[in-house]
KEVEXSE-63561 format. One record per residue (C-alpha): x, y, z. Coordinates in pm, whole numbers, padded with zeros to 5 digits, always signed. Last residue first. Layout:
XYZ;...
This chain:
-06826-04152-03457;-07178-03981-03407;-07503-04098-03528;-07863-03932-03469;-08233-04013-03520;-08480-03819-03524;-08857-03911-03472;-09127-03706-03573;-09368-03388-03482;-09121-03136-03500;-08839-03344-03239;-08826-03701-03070;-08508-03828-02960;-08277-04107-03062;-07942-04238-03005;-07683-04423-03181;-07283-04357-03025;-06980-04449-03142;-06669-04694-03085;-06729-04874-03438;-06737-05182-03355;-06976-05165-03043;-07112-04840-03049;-07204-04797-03408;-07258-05142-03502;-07396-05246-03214;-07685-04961-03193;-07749-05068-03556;-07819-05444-03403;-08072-05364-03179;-08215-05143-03449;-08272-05409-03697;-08318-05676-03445;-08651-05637-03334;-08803-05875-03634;-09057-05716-03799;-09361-05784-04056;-09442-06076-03951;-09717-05961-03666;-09751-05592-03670;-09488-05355-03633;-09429-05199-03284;-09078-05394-03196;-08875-05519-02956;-08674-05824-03054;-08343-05738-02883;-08331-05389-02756;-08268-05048-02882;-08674-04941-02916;-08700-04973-02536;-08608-04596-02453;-08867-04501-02661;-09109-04725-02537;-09326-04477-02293;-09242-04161-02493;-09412-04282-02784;-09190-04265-03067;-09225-03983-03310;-09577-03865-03553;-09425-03938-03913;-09250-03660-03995;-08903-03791-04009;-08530-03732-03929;-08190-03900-03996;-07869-03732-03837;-07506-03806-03932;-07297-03651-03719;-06897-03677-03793;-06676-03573-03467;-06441-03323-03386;-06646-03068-03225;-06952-03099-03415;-06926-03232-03808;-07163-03263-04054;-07441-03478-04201;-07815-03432-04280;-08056-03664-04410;-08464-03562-04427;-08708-03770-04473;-09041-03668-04557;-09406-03767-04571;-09653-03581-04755;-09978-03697-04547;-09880-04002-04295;-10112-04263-04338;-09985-04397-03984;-09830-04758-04093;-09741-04663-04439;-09510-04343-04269;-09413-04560-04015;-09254-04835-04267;-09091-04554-04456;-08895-04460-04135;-08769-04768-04067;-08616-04832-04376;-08473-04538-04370;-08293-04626-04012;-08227-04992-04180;-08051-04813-04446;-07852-04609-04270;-07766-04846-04010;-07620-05109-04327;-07467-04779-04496;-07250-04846-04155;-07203-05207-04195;-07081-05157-04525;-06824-04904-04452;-06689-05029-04140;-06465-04811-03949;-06281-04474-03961;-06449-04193-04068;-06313-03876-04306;-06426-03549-04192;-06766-03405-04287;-06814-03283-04655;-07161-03055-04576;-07424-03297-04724;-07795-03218-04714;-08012-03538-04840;-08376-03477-04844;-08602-03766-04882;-08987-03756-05040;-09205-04030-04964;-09478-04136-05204;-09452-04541-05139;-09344-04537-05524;-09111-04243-05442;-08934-04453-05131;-08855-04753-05352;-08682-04562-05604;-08475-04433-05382;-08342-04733-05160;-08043-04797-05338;-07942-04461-05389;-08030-04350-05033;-07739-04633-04998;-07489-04508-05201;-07547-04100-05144;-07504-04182-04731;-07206-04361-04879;-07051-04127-05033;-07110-03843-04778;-06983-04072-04455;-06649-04071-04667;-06423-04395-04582;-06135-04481-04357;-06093-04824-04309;-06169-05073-04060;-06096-05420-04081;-06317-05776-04211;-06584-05588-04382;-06883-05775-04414;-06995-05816-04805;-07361-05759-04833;-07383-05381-04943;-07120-05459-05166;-07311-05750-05364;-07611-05534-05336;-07435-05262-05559;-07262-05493-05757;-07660-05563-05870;-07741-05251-05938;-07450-05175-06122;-07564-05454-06380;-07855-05354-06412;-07762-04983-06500;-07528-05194-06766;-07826-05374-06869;-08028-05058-06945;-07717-04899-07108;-07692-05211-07337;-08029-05213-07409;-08020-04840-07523;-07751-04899-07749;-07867-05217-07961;-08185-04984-07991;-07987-04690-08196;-07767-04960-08334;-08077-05147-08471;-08291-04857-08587;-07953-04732-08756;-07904-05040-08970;-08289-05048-09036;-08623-05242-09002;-08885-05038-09167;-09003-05328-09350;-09345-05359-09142;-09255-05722-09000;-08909-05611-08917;-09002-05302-08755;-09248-05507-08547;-08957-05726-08449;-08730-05435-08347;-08979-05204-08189;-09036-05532-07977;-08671-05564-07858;-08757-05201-07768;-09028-05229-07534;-08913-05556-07339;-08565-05321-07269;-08843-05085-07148;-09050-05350-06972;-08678-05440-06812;-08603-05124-06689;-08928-05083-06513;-08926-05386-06321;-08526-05381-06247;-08571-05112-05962;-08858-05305-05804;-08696-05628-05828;-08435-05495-05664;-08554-05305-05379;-08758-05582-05284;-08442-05792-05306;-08279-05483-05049;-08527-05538-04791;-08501-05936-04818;-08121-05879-04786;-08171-05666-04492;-08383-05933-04301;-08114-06144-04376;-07873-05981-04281;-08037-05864-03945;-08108-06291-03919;-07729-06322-03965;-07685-06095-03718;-07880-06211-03444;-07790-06577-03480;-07472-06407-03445;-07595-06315-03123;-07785-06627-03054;-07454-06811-03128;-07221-06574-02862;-07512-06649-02623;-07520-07023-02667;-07155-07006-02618;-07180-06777-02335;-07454-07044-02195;-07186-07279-02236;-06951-07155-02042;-07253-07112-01774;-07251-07473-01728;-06907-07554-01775;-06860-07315-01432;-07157-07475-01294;-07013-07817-01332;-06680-07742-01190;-06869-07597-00898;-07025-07865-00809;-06662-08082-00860;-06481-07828-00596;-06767-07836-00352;-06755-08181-00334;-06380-08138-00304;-06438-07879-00014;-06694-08123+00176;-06391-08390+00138;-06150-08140+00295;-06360-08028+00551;-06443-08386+00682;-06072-08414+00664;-06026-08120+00860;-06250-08247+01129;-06092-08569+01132;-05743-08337+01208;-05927-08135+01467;-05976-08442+01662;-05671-08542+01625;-05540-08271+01789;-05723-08246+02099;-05460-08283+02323;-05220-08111+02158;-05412-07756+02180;-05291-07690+02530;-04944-07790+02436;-04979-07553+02139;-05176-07257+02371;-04813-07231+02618;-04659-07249+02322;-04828-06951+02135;-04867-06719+02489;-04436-06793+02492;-04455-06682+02129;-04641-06382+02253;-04425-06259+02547;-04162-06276+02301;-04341-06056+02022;-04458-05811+02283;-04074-05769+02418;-03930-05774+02015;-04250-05476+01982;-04147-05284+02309;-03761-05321+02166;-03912-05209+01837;-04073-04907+01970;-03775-04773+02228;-03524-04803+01905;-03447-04431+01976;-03174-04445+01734;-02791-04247+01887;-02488-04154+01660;-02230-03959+01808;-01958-03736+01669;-01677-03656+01911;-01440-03378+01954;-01080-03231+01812;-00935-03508+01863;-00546-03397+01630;-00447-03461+01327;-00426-03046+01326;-00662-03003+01085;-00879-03114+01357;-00995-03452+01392;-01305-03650+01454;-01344-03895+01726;-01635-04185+01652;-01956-04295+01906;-02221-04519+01806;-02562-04552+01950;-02883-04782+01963;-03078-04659+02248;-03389-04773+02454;-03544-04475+02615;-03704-04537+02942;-03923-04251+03133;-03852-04119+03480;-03863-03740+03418;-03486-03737+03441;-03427-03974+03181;-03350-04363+03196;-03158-04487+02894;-03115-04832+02856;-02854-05004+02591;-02930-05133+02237;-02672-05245+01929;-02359-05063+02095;-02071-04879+01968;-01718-04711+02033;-01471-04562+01778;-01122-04489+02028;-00958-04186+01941;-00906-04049+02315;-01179-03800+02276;-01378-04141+02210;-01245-04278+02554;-01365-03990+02727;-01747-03998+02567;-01723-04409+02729;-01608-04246+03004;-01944-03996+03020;-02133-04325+02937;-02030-04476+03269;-02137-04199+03460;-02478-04204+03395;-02616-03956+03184;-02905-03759+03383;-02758-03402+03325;-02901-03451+03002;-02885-03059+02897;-02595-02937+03088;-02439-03275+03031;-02451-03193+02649;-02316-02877+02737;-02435-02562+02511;-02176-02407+02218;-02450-02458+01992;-02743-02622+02105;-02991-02330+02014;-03383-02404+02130;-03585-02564+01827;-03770-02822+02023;-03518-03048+02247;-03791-03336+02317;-03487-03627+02236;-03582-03809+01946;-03726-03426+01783;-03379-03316+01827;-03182-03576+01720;-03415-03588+01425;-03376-03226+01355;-02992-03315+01353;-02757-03152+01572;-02435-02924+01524;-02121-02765+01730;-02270-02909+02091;-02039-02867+02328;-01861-03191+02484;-01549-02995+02578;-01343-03196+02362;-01645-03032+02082;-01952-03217+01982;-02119-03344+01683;-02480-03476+01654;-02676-03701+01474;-03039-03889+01514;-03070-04038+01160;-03254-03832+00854;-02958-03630+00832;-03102-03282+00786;-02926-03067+01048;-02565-03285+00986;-02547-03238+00614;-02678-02874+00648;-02395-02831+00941;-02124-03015+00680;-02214-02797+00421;-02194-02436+00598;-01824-02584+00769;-01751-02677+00419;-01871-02338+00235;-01723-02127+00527;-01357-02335+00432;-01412-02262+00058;-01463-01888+00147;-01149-01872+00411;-00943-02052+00136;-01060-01816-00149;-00979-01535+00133;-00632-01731+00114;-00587-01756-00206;-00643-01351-00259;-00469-01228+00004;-00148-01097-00250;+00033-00817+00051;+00112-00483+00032;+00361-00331+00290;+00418-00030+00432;+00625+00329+00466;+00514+00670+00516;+00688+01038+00529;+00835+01305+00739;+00543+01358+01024;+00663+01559+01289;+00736+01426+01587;+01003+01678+01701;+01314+01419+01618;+01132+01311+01277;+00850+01125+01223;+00760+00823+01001;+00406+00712+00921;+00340+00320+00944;+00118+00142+00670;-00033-00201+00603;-00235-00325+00324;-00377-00718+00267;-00451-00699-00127;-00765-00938-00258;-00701-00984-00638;-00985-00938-00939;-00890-00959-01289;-00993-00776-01561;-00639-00756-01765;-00522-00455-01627;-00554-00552-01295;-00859-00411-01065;-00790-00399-00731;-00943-00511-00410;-00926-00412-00031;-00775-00529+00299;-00682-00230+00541;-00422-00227+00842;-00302+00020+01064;-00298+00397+00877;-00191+00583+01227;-00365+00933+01204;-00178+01251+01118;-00470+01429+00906;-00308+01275+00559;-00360+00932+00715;-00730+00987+00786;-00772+01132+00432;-00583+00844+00302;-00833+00577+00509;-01117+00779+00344;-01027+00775-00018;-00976+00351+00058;-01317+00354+00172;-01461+00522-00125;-01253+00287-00369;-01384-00026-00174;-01675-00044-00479;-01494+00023-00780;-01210-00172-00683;-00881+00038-00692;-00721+00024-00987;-00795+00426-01039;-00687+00504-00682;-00330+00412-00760;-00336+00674-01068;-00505+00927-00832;-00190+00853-00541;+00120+00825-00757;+00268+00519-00894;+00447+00562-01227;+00305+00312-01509;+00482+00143-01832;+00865+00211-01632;+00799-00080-01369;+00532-00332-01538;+00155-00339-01371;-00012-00682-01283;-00097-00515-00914;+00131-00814-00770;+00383-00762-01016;+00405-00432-00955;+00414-00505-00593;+00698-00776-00620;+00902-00499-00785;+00878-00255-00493;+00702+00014-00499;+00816+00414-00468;+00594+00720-00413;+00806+01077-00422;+00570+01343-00273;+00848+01565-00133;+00759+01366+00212;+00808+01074+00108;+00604+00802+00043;+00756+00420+00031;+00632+00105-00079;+00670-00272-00002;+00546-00609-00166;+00423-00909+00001;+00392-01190-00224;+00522-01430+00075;+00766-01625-00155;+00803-01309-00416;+00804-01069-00050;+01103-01308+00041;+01350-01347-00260;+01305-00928-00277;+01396-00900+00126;+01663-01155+00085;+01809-00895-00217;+01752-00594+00055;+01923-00808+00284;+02257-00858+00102;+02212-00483-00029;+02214-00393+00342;+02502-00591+00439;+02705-00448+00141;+02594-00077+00254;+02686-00184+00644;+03057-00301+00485;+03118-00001+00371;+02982+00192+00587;+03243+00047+00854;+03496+00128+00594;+03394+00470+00562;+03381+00550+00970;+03600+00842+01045;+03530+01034+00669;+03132+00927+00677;+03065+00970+01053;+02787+01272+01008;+02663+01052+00684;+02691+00759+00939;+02356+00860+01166;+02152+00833+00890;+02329+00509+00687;+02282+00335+01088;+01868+00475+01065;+01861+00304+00777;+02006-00013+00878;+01786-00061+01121;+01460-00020+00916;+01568-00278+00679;+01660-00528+01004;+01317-00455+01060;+01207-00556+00763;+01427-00822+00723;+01212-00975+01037;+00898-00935+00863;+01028-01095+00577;+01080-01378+00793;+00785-01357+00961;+00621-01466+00620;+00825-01698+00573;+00682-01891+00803;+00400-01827+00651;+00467-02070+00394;+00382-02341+00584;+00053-02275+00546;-00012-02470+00255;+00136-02775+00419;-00200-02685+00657;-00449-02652+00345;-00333-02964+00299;-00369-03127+00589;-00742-02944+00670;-00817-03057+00325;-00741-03488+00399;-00900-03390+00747;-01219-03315+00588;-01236-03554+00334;-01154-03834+00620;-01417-03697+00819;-01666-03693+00495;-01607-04058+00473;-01637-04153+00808;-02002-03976+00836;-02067-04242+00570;-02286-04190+00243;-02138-03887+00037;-02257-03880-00281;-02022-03711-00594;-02071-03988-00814;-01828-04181-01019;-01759-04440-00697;-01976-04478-00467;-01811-04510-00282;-01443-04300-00247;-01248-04406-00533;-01319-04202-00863;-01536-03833-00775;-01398-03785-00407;-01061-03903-00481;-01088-03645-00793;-01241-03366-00578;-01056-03393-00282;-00727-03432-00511;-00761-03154-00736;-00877-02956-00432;-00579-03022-00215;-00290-02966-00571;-00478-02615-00589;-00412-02516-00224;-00073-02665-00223;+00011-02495-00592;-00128-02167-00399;+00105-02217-00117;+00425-02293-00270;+00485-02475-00571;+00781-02754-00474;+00691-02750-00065;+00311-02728-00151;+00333-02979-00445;+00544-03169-00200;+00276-03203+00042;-00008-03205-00155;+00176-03529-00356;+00291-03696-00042;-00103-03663+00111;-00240-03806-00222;-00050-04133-00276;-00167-04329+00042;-00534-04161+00036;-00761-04414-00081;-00601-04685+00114;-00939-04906+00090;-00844-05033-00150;-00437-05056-00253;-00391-05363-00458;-00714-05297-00718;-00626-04963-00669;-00231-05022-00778;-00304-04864-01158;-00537-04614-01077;-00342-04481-00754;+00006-04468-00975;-00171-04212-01199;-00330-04038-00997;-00042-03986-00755;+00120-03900-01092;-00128-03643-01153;-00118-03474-00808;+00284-03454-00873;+00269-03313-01202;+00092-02994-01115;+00388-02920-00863;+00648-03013-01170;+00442-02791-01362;+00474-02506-01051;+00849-02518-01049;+00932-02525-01341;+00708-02247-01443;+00865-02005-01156;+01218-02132-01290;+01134-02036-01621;+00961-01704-01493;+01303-01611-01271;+01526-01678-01592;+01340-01448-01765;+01311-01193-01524;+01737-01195-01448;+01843-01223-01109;+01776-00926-00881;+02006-00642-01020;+02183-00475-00682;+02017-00216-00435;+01959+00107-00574;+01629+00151-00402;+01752+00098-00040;+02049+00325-00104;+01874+00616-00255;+01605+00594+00090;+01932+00557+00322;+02102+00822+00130;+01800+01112+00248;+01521+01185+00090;+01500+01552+00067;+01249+01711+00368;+00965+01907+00183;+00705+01833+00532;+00312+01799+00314;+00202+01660+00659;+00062+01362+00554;+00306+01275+00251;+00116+01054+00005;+00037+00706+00059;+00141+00357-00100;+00000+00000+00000;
């Protein structure tokens, strides 16, 4: 840390400031930053080659999971130096962690054992880290021996001519320990700096380096200094130089700068002002120290001690850790709620303060384990103040300080209270059971004829119901016939609708094909018989035949059964079947009205569904000759609502009464006459659309007449 002169006192610097800062030539840079790189690949090395050698001997070396790692931090500390310690620790936590400790390839941490031996495994490293601040007091020490020698170059410029040889030999001295003072602030990274009172500001090299800057690229004064400064500690450091400039002792300050290159380092400061004889102030000296491993450290150590209470407080066992003292440091929720302690604070409280009941021999059995012994036991008595009985199962392990050292106990205690009452009921029980088997001996073979009397009732039972279950198998086979004796008696019914149909459509073609073989013969017999009179007549027979002939493929398809669903337009074959059934309606004087609006595409039968149509219209005709409806109508509509295809089918003919309507579905209802229904058309439509075709067939009544609607 630099300052400017507090008092603003224009004293010259005197030889022992020129001196210090002429000092010899460290060694070359160069040679410096090859030996810095040697030094910290060979410390990056050594972690990998404990690595190394650990993945090729584990299969010798389990459950030693540590036997290479503790060499490598330590000599990557002693080889690299603290940070190369620090960095070699975590490498090695995290790979140990992450390949040998179980599971393995996972970052889960099951035993309490495990996490100790993490623990101690970074509290050793981070300790060879440490090491290094040994020489830290060292450089403290060549300070002072600094600050000796130049108040000996003061008082020897008035002894210059009687004493050269002595200074002499004190200048060579001091340029010995100003180059042991360089070697030490690059091991400590502690760099120096001077103010003087003329407003000269000098650093050391090893706090350019530390504030990334080059000697000679930037000269240290206070606003340049102020502009690497952290954004937000630059107000605090503006106030600690206003303090200093007003005569006040600087002390210590920790803050952040910026380096050129965006990075962020934590710098230690300290300062001392200098007086002269009267107590004036003539100037400032201090140090500025590289803190930014070990507030890393002090962050990663926070994160552990954080992790290991949140790994303790939510343990779903009864857990807690105590200091040699027997504190408490951390407790589970379940060793609180095992033991009645609510959500008072534990920490830094007396286990014996709190159970003041724990008999003596469990308080040696706590000594032992701050000895280093790992105690246990599967259930022991506990008797609490209020009188009550807690059966325990407990364990009891030492942990260690970063020191190797006990540095408490971690114990381990189930309230197993509930099973030993249940292992006490269960004994007390098997003694009830033998006491009631010898009782029950007696009469054993008595119970054994009864048994067999059981036995043979249970195989009569066995053969009765044998027969009943191959009696009502066959009742579902007489069922499954009757209901394809259903549907082939629908077919039939349908085929006898659609012969009518047939030989009604055919009738009129055939007395005009009749008609004009006729023209022919009596054309003949008059002599008006011609080439054209035949082709014109040959042609017209041929397209009444032809319309013949696609009446008849049209029964044939209506007949066929379709075997699997396919997707098929309701629109072509609503046209298809009204089609077929026409001709039939006009000679009974009905008029149907077909209104098509291209619903979606349907997936099912084809045939079996112009099969519902046509049985629906069939339907409806036969009401309208039943009740002398006057101008009877059907009208057809399809569409689509919300996804699905609707076909509806409506009439005029005077509805369903409301007392059968919601009979008209079943098997062999009907309101025709005698022979002239079956009760299977409808029963059988509702099948088709619901059954194999997962829709729905209803009916309602609506403007005088019955309508009918489909949705799939």
């Amino acid at each position: 840390m630099q300052l400017i002169n507090p008092n603003g006192n224009d004293h010259p610097p005197g030889p022992s400031e020129n001196s210090v800062t002429a000092t010899g030539a460290d060694e070359p840079a160069g040679r410096k930053g090859r030996r810095n790189l040697n030094r910290w690949l060979l410390a990056g090395l050594l972690p990998l080659a404990a690595l190394a050698l650990q993945w090729l001997l584990w299969e010798r070396l389990q459950p030693y999971v540590w036997l290479f790692f503790y060499p490598a931090v330590f000599l990557s500390s002693w080889v690299g130096g603290r940070v190369a310690g620090l960095l070699a620790t975590a490498f090695s936590a995290v790979v140990v962690w992450y390949l040998f400790i179980p599971p393995r390839y996972s970052f889960s941490l099951v035993h309490p054992s495990t996490i100790i031996a993490l623990l101690i495994f970074a509290g050793m490293g981070v300790l060879f880290s440490l090491f290094h601040e040994r020489l830290r007091r060292a450089g403290r020490q060549t300070r002072l021996a600094l600050a000796e020698a130049i108040l000996g170059r003061e008082h020897l410029e008035h002894l210059m001519e009687e004493r050269t040889r002595e200074l002499v030999s004190l200048v060579d001295e001091l340029r010995r320990k100003e180059a042991d003072l360089r070697r030490s602030q690059e091991l400590a990274k502690i760099g120096s700096w001077t103010y003087q009172a003329d407003g000269r500001l000098e650093w050391s090299d090893e706090l350019y380096r530390i504030y990334g800057l080059a000697r000679g690229k930037f000269t240290p004064d206070v606003p340049s200094f102020l502009e690497i400064i952290h954004p937000d500690d630059r107000a605090h450091m503006q106030h600690w130089v206003k303090a200093c400039l007003g005569g006040e002792n600087p002390g210590e300050l920790e803050f952040r700068i910026v380096r050129p290159d965006g990075s962020v380092r934590f710098i230690s400061g300290h300062g001392a002002l200098s007086r002269d004889s009267e107590g004036r102030v003539t100037g400032m000296s201090g140090t500025g120290q590289d803190i930014t491993e070990r507030k890393i450290a002090e962050s990663a150590h926070r994160e552990s001690e954080e992790l290991l209470k949140l790994f303790i407080e939510y343990a779903p066992v009864p857990l807690a850790m105590f200091d040699r003292e027997m504190r408490y440091l951390y407790a589970s929720r379940r060793w609180r709620s095992d033991f009645g302690l609510g959500d008072r604070s534990l920490v830094k409280v007396s286990h014996y303060a709190i159970f003041p009941e724990i008999p003596q021999h469990w308080r040696e059995l706590h000594r032992r384990g701050l000895a280093g012994e790992i105690l246990r036991e599967e259930a022991e008595e506990f008797r609490r103040a209020d009188g009550t009985v807690q059966w325990l199962r407990w364990e009891l392990r030492p942990w260690y300080d970063a020191g190797g050292k006990v540095g408490g106990i971690v114990i381990f205690s189930e309230d197993i209270s509930n099973r030993k009452c249940a292992e006490d009921a269960l004994q007390k029980l098997n003694e009830e059971l033998e006491l009631r088997v010898a009782q029950r001996t007696e009469t054993l073979d008595v119970i054994l004829s009864e048994r067999e009397a059981q036995n043979a009732e249970l195989q009569r039972a066995y053969h009765e119901l044998e027969a009943e279950t191959a009696r009502r198998i066959r009742m579902v086979e007489e069922l499954r016939q009757k209901e394809q004796l259903l549907i082939h008696q629908s077919r039939l019914a349908a085929m006898g609708e659609m012969l009518g149909y047939i030989a009604h459509q055919w009738r009129q073609p055939l007395n005009v094909l009749g008609l004009h073989l006729q023209v022919l013969g009596l054309s003949y017999q008059h002599g008006t018989f011609s080439r054209e009179l035949l082709e014109e007549s040959v042609g017209k027979a041929m397209g009444i035949i032809r319309h013949l002939s696609r009446t008849i493929d049209d029964f044939r398809d209506f007949l066929i059964l379709n075997k699997e669903k396919t997707l098929f337009q309701v629109d072509e074959v609503i046209v298809k079947t009204v089609g077929l059934i026409e001709e039939h309606l006009k000679k009974a004087g009905v008029r149907i009205e077909v209104a098509c609006t291209n619903p979606p595409e349907v997936n099912g039968f084809p045939n079996e569904y112009s099969h519902v149509i046509l049985n629906l219209l069939t339907n409806a005709k036969d009401a309208f000759l039943e009740r002398q409806t006057e101008h009877p109508v059907i009208r057809v509509h399809s569409g689509s609502e919300q996804g699905k295809t609707v076909v509806t089918i409506a009439d005029n003919a005077g509805g369903i009464p409301e007392e059968i309507i919601d009979k008209i579905f079943d098997a062999y209802f009907t309101t025709k006459g005698l022979g002239k229904g079956s009760g299977v058309g409808l029963f059988m439509s509702k099948m088709i659309i619901e059954k194999n075709m997962g829709g729905s067939l209803t009916v309602r009544n609506v403007n005088g007449g019955a309508e009918f609607r489909i949705e799939i």
